[in-house]
N, C-alpha and C positions, 0 to 999 in steps of 0.2 A: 794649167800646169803642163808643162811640155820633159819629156825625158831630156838628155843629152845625151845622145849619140855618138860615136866615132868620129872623126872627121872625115871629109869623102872628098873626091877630086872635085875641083871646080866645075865641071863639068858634070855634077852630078850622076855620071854612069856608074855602075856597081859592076863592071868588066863584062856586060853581059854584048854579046855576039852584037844583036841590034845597034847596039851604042860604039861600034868602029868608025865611026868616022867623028865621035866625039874623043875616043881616045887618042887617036892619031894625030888631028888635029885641033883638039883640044879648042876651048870657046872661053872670051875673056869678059871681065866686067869690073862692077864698083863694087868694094866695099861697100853697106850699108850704111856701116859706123864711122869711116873715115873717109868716103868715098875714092880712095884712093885705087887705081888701076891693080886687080888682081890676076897675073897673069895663069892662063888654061891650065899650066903645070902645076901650080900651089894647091896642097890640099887645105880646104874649106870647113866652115861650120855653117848649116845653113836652117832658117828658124822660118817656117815657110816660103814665100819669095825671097825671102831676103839671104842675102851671101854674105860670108864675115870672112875677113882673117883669120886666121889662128888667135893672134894677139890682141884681135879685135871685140873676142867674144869673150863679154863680160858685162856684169851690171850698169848698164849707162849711168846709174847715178851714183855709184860707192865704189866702181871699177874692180868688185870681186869677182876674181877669174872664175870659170866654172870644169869641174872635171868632168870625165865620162861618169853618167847614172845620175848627176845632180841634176834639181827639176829649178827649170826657170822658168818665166811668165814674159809675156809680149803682150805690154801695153801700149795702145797708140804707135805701135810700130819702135816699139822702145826693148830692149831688153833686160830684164828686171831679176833679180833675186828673190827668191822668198821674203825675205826682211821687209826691202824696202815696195815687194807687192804688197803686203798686208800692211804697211805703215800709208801706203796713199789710200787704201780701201778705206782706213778710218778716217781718212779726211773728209772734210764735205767737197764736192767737187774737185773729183782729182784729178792733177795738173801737175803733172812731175817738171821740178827743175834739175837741170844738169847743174851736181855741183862742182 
């Protein structure tokens, strides 16, 4: 179970001195979830390595959004809701589909 957090700059710096040459100029990548190019200047949601959109961040399987303090779960590199963590847990062998 992971918190949710603030969003932060793509660039994961928290304004601290060290991290000026991340701010200035800023570092880009994929989306996790849509792999689409996120540029240095967008702020981020990020769920260990992985870096998401704003829009992006939400239950891979039922697409509900998550707010600051709500706890979600990363299965298989998936990001999951409470609901639908505890409904594959009772599966035998869990294997989430995108629905």
């Amino acid at each position: 179970m992971i918190p949710v957090f603030p969003p932060v700059s793509s660039t994961g710096c928290l304004g601290l001195s060290s991290c000026l040459l991340h701010r200035l100029f800023g570092v880009t990548g994929n989306c996790a979830a849509c792999s689409k190019l996120i540029p240095a200047f967008e702020m981020v949601m990020r769920a260990k390595e992985n870096v998401y959109h704003l829009d992006c961040f939400a239950c891979q399987l039922c697409n509900q959004r998550f707010c600051v303090g709500d706890k979600f779960f990363l299965k298989n590199n998936m990001i999951l809701c409470q609901t639908d963590y505890e409904e594959g847990l009772m599966k035998e062998g869990y294997a989430p589909q995108v629905r």
